[in-house]
Each structure stands twice: as structure tokens, then as C-alpha cells.
DRENPA-3360 file (N, C-alpha, C; in nm, 2 decimals, always signed):
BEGIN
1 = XXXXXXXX = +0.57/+1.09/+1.26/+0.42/+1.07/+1.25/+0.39/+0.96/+1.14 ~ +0.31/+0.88/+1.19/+0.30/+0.74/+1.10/+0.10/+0.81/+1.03 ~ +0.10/+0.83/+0.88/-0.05/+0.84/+0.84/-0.07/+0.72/+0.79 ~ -0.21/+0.67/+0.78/-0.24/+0.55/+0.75/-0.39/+0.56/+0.71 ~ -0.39/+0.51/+0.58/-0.52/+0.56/+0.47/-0.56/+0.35/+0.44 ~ -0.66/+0.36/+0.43/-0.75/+0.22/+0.40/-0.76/+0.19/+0.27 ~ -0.74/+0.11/+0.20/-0.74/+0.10/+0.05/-0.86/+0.01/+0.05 ~ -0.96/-0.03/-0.04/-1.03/-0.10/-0.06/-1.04/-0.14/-0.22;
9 = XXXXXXXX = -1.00/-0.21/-0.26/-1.00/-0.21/-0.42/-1.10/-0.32/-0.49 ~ -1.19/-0.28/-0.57/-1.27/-0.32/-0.63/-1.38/-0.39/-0.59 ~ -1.41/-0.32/-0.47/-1.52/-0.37/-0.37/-1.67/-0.37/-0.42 ~ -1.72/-0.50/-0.37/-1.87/-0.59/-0.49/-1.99/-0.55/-0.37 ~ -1.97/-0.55/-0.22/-2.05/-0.53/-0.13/-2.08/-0.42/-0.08 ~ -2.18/-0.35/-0.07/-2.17/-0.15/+0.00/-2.16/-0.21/+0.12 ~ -2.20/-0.31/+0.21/-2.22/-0.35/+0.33/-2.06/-0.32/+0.42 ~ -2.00/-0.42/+0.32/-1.85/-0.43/+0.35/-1.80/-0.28/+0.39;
17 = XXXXXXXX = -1.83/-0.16/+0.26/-1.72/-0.05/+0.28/-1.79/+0.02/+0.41 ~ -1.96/+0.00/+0.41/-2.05/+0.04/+0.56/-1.98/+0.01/+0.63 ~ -1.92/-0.12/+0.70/-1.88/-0.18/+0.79/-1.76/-0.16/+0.80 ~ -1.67/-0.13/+0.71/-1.50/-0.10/+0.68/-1.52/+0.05/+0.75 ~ -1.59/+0.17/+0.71/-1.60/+0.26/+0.77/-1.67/+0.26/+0.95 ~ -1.66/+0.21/+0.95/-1.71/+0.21/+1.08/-1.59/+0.14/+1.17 ~ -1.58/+0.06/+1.13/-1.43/-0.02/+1.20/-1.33/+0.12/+1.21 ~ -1.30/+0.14/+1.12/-1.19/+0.21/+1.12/-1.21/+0.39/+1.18;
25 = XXXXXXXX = -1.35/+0.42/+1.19/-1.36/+0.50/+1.28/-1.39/+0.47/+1.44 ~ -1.45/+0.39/+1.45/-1.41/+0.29/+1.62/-1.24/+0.33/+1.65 ~ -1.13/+0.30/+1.58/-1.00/+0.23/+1.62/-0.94/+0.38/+1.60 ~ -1.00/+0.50/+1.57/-0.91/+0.62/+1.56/-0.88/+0.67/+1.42 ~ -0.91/+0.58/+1.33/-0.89/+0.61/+1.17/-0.97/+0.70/+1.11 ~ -0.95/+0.80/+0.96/-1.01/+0.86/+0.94/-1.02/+0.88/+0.79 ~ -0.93/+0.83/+0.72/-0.88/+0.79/+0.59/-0.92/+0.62/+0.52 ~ -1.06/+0.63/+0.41/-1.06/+0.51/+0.34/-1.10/+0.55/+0.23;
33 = XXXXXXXX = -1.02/+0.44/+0.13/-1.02/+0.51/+0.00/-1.08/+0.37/-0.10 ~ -1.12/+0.44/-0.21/-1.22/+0.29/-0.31/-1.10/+0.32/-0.42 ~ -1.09/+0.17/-0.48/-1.00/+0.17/-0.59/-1.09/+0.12/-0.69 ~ -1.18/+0.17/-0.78/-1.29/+0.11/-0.90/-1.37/+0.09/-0.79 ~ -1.47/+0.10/-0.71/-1.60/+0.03/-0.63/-1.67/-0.04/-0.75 ~ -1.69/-0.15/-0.70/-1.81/-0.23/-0.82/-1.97/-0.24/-0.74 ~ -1.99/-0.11/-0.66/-2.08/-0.09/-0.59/-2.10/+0.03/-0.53 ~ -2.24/+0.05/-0.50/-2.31/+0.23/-0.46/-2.23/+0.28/-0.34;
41 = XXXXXXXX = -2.16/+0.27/-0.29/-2.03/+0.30/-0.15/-2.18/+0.40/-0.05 ~ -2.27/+0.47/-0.09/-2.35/+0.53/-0.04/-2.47/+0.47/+0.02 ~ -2.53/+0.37/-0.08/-2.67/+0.29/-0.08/-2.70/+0.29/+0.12 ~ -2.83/+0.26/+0.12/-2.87/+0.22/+0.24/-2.80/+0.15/+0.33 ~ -2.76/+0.03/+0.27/-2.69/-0.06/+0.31/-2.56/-0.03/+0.36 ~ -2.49/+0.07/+0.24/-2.36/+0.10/+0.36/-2.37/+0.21/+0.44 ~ -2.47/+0.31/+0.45/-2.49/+0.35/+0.56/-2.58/+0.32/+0.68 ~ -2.62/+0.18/+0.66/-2.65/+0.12/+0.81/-2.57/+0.07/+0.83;
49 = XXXXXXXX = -2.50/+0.01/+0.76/-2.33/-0.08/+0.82/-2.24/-0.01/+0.89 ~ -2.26/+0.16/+0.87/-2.15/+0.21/+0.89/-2.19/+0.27/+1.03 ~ -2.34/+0.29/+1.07/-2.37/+0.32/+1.17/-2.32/+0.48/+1.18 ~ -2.30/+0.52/+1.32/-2.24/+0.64/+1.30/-2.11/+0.70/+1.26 ~ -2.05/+0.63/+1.16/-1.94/+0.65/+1.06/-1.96/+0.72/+0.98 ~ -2.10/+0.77/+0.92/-2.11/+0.85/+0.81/-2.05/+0.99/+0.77 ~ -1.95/+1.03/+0.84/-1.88/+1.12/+0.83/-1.77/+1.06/+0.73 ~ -1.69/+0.96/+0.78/-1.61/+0.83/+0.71/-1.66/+0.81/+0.51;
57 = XXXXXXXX = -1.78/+0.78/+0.50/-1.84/+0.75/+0.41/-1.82/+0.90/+0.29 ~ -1.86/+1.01/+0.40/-1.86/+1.08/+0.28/-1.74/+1.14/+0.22 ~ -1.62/+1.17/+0.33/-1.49/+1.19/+0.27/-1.41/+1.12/+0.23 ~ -1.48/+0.97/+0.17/-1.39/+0.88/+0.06/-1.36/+0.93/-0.05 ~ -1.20/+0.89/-0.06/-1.17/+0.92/-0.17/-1.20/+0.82/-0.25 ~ -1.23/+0.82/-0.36/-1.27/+0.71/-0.52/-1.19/+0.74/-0.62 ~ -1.11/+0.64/-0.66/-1.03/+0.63/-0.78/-1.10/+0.56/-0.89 ~ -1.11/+0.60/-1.00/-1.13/+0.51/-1.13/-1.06/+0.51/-1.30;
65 = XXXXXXXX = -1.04/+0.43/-1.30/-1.03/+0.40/-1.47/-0.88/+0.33/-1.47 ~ -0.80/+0.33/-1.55/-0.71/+0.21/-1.56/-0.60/+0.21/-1.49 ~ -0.54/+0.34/-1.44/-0.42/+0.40/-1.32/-0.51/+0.43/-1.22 ~ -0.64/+0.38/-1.16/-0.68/+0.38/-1.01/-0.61/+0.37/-0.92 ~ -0.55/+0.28/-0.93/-0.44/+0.15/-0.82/-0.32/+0.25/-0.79 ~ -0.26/+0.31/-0.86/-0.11/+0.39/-0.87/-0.15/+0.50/-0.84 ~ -0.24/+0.55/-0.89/-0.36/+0.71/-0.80/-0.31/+0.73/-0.72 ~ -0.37/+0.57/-0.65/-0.44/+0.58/-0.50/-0.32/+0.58/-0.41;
73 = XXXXXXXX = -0.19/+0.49/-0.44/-0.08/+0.46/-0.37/+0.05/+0.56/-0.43 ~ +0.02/+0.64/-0.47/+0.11/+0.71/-0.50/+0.19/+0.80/-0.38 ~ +0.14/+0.84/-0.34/+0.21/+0.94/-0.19/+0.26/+0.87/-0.10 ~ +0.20/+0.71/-0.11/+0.27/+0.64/+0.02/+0.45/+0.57/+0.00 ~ +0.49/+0.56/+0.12/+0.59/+0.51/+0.12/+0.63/+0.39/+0.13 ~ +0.53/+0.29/+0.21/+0.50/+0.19/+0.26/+0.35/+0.14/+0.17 ~ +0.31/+0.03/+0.13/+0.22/-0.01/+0.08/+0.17/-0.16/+0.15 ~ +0.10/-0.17/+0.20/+0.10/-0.33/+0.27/-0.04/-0.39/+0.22;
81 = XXXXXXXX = -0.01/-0.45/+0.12/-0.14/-0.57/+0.08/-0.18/-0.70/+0.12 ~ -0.29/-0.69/+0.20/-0.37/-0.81/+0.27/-0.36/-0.91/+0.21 ~ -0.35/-1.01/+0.21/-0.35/-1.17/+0.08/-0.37/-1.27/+0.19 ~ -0.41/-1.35/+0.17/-0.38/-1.51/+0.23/-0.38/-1.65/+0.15 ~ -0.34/-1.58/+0.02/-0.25/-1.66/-0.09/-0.13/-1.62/-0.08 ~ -0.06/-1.74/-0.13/+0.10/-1.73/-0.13/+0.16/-1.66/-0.28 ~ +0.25/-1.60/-0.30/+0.26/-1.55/-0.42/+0.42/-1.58/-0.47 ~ +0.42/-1.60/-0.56/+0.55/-1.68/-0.68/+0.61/-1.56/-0.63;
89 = XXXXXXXX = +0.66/-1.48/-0.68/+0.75/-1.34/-0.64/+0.69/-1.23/-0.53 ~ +0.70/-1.28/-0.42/+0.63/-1.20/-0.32/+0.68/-1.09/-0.22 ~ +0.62/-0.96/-0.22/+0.71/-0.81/-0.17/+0.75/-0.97/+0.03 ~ +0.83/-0.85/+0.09/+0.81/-0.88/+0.18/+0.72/-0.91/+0.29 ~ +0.72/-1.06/+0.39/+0.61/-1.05/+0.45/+0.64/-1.02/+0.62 ~ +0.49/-0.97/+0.66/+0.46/-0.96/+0.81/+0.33/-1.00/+0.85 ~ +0.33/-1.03/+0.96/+0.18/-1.11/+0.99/+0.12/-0.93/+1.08 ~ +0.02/-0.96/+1.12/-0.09/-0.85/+1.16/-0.02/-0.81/+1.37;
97 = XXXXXXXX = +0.04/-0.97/+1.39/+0.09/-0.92/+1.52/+0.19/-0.85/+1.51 ~ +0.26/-0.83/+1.43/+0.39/-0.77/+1.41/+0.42/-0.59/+1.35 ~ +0.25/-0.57/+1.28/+0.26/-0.44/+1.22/+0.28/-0.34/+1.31 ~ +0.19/-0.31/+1.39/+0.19/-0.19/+1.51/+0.40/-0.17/+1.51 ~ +0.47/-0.27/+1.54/+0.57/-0.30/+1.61/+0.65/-0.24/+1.51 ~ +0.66/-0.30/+1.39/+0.71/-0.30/+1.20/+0.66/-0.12/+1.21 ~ +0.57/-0.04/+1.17/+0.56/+0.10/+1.17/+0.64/+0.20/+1.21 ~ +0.64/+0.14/+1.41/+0.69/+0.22/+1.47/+0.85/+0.24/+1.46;
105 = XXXXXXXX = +0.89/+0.12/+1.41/+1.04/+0.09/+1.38/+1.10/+0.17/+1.24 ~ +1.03/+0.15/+1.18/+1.06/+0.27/+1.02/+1.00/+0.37/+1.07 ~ +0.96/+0.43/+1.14/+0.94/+0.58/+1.13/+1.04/+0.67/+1.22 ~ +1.10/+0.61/+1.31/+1.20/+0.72/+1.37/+1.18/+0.83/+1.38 ~ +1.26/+0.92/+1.32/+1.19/+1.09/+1.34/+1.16/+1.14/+1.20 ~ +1.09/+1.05/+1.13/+1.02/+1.09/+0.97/+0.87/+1.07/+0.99 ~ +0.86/+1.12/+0.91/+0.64/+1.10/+0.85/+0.65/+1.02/+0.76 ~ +0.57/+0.90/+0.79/+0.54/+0.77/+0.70/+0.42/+0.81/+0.69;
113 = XXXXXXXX = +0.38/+0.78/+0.52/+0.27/+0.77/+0.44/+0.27/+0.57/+0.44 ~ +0.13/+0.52/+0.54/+0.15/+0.40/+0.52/+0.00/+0.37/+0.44 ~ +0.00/+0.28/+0.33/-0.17/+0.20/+0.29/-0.17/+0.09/+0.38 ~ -0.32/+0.04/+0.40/-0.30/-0.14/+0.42/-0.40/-0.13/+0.33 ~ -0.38/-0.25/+0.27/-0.50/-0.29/+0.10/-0.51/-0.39/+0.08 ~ -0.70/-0.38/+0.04/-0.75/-0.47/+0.05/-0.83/-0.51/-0.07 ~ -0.84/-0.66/-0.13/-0.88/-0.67/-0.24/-1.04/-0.73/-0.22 ~ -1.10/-0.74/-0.34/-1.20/-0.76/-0.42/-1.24/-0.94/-0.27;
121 = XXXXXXXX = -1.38/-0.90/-0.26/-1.44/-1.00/-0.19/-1.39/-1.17/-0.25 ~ -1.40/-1.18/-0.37/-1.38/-1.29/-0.45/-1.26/-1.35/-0.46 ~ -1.19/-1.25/-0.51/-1.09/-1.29/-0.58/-0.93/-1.22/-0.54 ~ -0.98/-1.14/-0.44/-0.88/-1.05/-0.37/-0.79/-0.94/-0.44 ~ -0.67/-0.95/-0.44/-0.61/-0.85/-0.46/-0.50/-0.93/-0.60 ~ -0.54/-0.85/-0.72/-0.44/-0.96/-0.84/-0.29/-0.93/-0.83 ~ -0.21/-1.04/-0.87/-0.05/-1.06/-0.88/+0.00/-0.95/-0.88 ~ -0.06/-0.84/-1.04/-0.04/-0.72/-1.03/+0.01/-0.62/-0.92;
129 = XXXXXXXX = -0.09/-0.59/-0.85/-0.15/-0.51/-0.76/-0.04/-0.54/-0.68 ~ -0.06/-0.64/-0.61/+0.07/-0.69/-0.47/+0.23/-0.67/-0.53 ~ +0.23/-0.69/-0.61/+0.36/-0.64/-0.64/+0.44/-0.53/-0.69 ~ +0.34/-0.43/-0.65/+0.39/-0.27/-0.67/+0.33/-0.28/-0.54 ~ +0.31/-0.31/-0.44/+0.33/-0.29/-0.27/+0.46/-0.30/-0.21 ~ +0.51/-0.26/-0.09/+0.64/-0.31/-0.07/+0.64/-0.42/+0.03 ~ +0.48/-0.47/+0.08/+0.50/-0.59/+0.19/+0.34/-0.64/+0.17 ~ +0.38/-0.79/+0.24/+0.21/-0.84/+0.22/+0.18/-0.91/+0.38;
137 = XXXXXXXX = +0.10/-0.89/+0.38/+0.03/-0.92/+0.51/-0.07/-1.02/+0.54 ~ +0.00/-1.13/+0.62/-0.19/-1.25/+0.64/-0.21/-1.23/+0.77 ~ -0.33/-1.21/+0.80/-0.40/-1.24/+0.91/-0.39/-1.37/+0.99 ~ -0.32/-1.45/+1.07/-0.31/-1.55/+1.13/-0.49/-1.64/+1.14 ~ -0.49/-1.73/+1.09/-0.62/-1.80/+1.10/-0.63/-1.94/+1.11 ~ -0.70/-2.03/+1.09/-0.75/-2.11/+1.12/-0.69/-2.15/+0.98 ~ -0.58/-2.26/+1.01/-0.56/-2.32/+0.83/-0.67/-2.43/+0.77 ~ -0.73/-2.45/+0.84/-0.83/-2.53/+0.77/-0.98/-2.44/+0.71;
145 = XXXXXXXX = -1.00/-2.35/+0.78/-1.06/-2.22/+0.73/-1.05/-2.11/+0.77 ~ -0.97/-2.01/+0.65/-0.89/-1.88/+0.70/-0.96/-1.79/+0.63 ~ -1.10/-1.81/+0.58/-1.18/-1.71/+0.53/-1.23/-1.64/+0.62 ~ -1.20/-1.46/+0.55/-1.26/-1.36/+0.61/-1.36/-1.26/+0.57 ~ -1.41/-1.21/+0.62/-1.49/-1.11/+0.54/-1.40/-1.00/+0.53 ~ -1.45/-0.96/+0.45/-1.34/-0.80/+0.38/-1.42/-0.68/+0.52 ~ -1.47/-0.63/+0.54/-1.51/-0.57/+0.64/-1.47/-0.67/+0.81 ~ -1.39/-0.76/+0.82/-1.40/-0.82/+0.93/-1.23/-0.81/+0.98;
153 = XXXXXXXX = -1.17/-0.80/+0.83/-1.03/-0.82/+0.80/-0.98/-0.69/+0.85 ~ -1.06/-0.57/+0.76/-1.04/-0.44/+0.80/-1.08/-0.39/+0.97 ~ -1.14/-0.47/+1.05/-1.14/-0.49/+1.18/-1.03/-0.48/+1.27 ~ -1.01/-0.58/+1.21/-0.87/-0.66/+1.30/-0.73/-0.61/+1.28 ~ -0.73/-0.51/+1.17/-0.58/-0.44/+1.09/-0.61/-0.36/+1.17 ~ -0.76/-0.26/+1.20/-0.78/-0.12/+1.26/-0.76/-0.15/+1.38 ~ -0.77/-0.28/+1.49/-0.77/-0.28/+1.60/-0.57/-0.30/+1.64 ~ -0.52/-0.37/+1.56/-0.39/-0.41/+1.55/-0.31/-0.29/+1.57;
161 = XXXXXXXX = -0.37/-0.18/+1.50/-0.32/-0.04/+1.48/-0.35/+0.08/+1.56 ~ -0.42/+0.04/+1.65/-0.51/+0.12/+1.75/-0.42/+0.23/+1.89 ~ -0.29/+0.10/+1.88/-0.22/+0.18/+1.98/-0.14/+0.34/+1.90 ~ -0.16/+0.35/+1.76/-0.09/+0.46/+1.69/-0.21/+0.58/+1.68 ~ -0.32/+0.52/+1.60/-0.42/+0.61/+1.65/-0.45/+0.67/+1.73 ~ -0.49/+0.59/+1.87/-0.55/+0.67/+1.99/-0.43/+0.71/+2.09 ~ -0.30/+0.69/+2.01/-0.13/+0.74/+2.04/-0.14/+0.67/+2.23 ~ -0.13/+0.54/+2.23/-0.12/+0.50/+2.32/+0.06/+0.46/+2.36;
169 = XXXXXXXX = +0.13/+0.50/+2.25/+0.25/+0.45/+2.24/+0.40/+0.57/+2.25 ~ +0.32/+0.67/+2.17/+0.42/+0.80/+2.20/+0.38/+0.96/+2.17 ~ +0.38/+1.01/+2.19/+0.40/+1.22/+2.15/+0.45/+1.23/+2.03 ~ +0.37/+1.24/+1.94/+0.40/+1.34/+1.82/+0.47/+1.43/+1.83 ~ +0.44/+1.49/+1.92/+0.51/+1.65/+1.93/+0.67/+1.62/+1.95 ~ +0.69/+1.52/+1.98/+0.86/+1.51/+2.01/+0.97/+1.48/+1.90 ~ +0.84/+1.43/+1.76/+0.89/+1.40/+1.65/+1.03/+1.51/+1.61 ~ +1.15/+1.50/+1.59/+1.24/+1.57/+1.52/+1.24/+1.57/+1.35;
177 = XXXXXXXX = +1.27/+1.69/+1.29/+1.28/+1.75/+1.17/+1.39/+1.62/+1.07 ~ +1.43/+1.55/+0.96/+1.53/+1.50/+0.93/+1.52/+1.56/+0.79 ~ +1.62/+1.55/+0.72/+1.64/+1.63/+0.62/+1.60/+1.53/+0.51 ~ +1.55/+1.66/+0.38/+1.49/+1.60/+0.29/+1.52/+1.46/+0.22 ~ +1.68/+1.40/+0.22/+1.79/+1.32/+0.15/+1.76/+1.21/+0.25 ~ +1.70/+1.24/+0.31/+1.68/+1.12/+0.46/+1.56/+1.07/+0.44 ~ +1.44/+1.09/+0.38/+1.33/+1.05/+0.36/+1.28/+0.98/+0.28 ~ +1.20/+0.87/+0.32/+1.18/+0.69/+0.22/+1.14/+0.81/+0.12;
185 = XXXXXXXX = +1.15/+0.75/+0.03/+1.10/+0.77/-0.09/+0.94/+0.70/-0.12 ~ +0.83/+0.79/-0.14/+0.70/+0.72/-0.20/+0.69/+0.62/-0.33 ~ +0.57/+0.58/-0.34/+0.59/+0.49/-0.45/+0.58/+0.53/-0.56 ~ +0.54/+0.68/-0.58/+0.54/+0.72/-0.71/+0.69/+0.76/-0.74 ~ +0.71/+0.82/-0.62/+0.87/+0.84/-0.69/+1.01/+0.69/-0.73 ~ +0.94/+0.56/-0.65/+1.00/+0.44/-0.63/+0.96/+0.39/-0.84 ~ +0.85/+0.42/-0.82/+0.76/+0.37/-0.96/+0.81/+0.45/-1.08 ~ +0.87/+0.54/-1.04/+0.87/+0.66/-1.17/+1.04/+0.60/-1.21;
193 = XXXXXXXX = +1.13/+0.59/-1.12/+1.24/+0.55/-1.09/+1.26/+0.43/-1.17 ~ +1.19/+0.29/-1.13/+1.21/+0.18/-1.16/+1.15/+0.20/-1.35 ~ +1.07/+0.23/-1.38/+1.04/+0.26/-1.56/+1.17/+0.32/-1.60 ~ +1.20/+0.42/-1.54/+1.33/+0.50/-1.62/+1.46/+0.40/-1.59 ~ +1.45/+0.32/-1.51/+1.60/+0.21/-1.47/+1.59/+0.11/-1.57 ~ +1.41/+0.05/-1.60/+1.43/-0.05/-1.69/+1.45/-0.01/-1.83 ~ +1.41/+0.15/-1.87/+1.41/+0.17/-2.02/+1.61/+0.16/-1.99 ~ +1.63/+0.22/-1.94/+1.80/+0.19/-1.94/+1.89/+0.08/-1.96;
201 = XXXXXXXX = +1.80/-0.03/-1.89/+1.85/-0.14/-1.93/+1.82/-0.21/-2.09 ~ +1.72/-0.18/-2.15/+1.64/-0.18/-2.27/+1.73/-0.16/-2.35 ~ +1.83/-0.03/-2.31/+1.90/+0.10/-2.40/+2.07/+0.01/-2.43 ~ +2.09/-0.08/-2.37/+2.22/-0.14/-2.32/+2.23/-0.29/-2.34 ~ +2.04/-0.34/-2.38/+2.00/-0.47/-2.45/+2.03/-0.56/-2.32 ~ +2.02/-0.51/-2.18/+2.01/-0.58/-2.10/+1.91/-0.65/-2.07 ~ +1.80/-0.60/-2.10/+1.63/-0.65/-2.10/+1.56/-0.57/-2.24 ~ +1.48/-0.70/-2.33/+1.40/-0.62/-2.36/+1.26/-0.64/-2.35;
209 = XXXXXXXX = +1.25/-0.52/-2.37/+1.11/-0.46/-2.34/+0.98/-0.56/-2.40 ~ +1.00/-0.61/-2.53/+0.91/-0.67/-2.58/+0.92/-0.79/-2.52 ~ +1.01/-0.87/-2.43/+0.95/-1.01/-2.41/+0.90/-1.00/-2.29 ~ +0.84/-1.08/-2.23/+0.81/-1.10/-2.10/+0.87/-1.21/-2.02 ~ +0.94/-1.11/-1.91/+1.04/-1.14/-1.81/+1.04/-1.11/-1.65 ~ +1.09/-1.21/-1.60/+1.02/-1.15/-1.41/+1.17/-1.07/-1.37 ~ +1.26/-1.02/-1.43/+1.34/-0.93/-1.43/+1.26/-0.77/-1.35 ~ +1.15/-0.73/-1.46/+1.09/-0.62/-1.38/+1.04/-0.65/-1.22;
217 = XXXXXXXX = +0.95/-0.76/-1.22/+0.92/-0.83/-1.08/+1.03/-0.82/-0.97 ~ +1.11/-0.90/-1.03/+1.24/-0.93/-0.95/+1.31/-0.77/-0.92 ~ +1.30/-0.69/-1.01/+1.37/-0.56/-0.94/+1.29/-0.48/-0.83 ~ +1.15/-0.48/-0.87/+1.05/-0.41/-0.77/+1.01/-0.47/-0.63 ~ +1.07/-0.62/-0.66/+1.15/-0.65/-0.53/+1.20/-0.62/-0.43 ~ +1.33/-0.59/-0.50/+1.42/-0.53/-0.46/+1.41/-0.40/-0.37 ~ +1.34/-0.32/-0.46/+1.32/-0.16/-0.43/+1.27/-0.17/-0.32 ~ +1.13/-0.26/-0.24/+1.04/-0.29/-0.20/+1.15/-0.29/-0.06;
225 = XXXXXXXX = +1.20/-0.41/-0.08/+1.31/-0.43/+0.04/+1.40/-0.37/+0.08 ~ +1.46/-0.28/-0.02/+1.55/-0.16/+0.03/+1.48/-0.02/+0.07 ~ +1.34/-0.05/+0.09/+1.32/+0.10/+0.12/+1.37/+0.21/+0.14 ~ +1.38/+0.20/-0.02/+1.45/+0.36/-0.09/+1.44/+0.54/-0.03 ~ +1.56/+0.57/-0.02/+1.55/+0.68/+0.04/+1.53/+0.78/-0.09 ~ +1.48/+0.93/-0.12/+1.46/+1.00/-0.23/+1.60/+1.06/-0.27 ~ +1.68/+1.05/-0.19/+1.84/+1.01/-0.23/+1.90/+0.96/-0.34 ~ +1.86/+0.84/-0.24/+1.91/+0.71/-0.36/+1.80/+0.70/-0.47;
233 = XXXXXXXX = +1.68/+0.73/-0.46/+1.63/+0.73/-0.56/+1.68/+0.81/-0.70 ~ +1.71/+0.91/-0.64/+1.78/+1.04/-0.73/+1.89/+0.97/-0.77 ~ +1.99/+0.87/-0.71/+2.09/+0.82/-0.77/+2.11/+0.73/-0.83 ~ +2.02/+0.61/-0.85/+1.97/+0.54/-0.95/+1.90/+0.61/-1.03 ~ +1.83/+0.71/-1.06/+1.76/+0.79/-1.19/+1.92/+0.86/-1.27 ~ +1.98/+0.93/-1.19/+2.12/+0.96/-1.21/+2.19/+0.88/-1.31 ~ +2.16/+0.70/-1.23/+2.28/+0.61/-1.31/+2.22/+0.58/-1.43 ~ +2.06/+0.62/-1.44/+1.99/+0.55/-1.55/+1.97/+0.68/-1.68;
241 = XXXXXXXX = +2.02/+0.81/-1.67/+2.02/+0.88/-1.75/+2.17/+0.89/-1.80 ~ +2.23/+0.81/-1.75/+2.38/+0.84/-1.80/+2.38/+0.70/-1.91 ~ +2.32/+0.59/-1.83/+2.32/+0.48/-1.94/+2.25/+0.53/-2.08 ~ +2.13/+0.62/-2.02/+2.08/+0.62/-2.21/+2.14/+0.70/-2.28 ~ +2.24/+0.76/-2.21/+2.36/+0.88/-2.31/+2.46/+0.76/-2.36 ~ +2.45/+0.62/-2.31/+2.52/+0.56/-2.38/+2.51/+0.51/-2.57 ~ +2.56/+0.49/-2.63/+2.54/+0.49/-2.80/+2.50/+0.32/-2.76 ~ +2.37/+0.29/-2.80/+2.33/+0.13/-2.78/+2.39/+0.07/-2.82;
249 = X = +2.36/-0.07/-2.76/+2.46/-0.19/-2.83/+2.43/-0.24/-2.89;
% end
């Protein structure tokens, strides 16, 4: 079973999240969530956008204050951030014709917790953000103008996705059971993992902590692309509690 929750982060328009709910209840969706809204998510405005979505509108989840972002993405396994900037250390990429296809292939006989997220009208989604995702996503456009609207974008991901929602593609019910050691690892557990790897490295004077180094980047990389099972997660936490029983260097 593939779930799939809407991220909207630091959204300036109510119009946008009106119209983001409504998209995404058209295409089968039922899950959108606000990361800080810099706007009334309720006002007039986004419930005429949302038309008869208002069901959508009222069981949004809202995150706020400085761990919003990690809140919100915590249960998932998969994190996919919208961008149509290129980024210096970038998770892995897939374009929008490829996702439906990309889902169905990592889920085999597991339950994926998947986001797609979406940033701020202006200024999008920061360096930060995208890179505690494990992939980034462009919308194929017009390279001489590939501007979208944030509600137009959330359109075209809901319709991309449409064959999983309205299960045009397979039977849930056929799903088989796999055992706990078999299952991706979420990002809180990916997240909690990668702090306790780097203080280890810290402990050993492999990295330290006070300078600033794309060492951390470069690892959550990594993680991103090996889509960590809770396994191996446990086995790298393993290697990284034995390093700090090491006497430092």
C-alpha cells in the first residue's frame, strides 16, 4: 500500500492551499498538510478555491515553530521535494512522468509512507529542506518559462498519481505481510540515525562538529540513495555506539 500526504510549506496564498485541496480531492487524495502557513488556510478565499473540498480543508494537518518541517516528514519513508532549481548537493532526481512508475517499484509487498512537497510561492522550498528529502522532482516545462503556480503544480503531481488512488493499477488486498527487518526505514528513524553516526564521527575527530562541512550533506545523501531498511538502520546506530565507547583521539 503506497500512502501519500501533500506537504505545503510556508504557504503566502489561502487561494493556493483552496485550490491545492481541491486538486487533490478530484484525483483520489485525502491527506494535505501546512508546514508554518503564512496565511488564513480557512479565509473565504480558500474555501472558494476549494470548492467542494471543504472536507480537505478542515482535516489539515498544521505544523509550526522551528521543527515544523521534521514534524511533518517524520513517518515517511520516501520524501519527494518539488524544485525547478538545480541544487549543488542534490537528493536524487525523477521527473513527474516517472513517479506513478518509481512508487510502484519500491513498494513491492510493503506500506510506503510517501510526501510530495511543496515550497513557499516565492522562493520555494530552501537548500535545507530538500536535503533531508530522499528525491527531488521537476515538472517538465517550457525552459524558457517553467513558472508554475503552487496550486497548479499540486495539480499535475495529483493527476500523475491518480492511477494509485483511484487503484487503476492493482488490489490492495493482495498486498503480502514482510517482516519488520524488511521495511524502508522512515525519516525520523533515517534522521535520528544520521545525528548519532555524525556525533561518532566527532568522537574519533573524524568530523568536527564546530566547522562547517558538506560531509553531513554528503552523508544524507547517501542515506537518501540507499533507502535504508530499519535493519540496517539499527546497524549503523550499532556501529555508531561502539565508536563512542571508543577512548577519543
Amino acid at each position: 500500500m503506497i500512502n501519500i500526504k501533500f506537504i505545503l510549506v510556508e504557504t503566502t496564498h489561502s487561494g493556493n492551499i483552496g485550490a491545492s485541496a481541491r486538486a487533490i480531492k478530484v484525483m483520489g487524495f485525502d491527506k494535505l498538510c501546512l508546514v508554518n502557513p503564512k496565511c488564513n488556510y480557512k479565509d473565504e478565499q480558500a474555501i472558494a478555491m476549494a470548492s467542494n473540498a471543504s472536507d480537505i480543508l478542515n482535516s489539515i494537518s498544521v505544523y509550526r515553530g522551528e521543527n515544523a518541517f521534521n514534524q511533518a516528514i517524520a513517518d515517511a519513508h520516501i520524501n519527494i521535494a518539488l524544485t525547478a532549481r538545480k541544487r549543488e548537493l542534490s537528493p536524487l532526481q525523477i521527473n513527474s512522468h516517472e513517479l506513478c512508475n518509481f512508487l510502484l517499484s519500491i513498494q513491492e509487498n510493503k506500506t510506503v509512507n510517501c510526501n510530495l512537497i511543496f515550497g513557499n510561492e516565492q522562493f520555494g522550498l530552501s537548500n535545507q529542506d530538500v536535503l533531508k528529502c530522499s528525491h527531488i522532482l521537476h515538472i517538465q516545462a517550457n525552459p524558457q518559462y517553467s513558472s508554475l503556480n503552487l496550486s497548479q503544480a499540486v495539480q499535475i503531481i495529483t493527476y500523475e498519481l491518480s492511477k494509485i488512488s483511484l487503484n487503476f493499477i492493482q488490489d490492495i488486498n493482495k498486498i503480502t505481510q514482510t517482516t519488520n527487518s524488511d521495511l524502508q526505514a522512515n525519516f525520523e528513524q533515517v534522521d535520528g540515525m544520521h545525528n548519532h553516526f555524525m556525533h561518532a564521527l566527532a568522537h574519533i575527530n573524524f568530523y568536527d562538529e564546530n566547522e562547517p562541512q558538506k560531509l553531513p550533506q554528503r552523508l544524507q545523501k547517501l542515506w537518501a540513495r540507499s533507502q535504508l531498511t530499519t535493519q540496517e538502520v539499527n546497524i549503523l546506530r550499532g556501529i555508531a555506539k561502539n565508536i563512542l565507547k571508543l577512548k577519543a583521539v
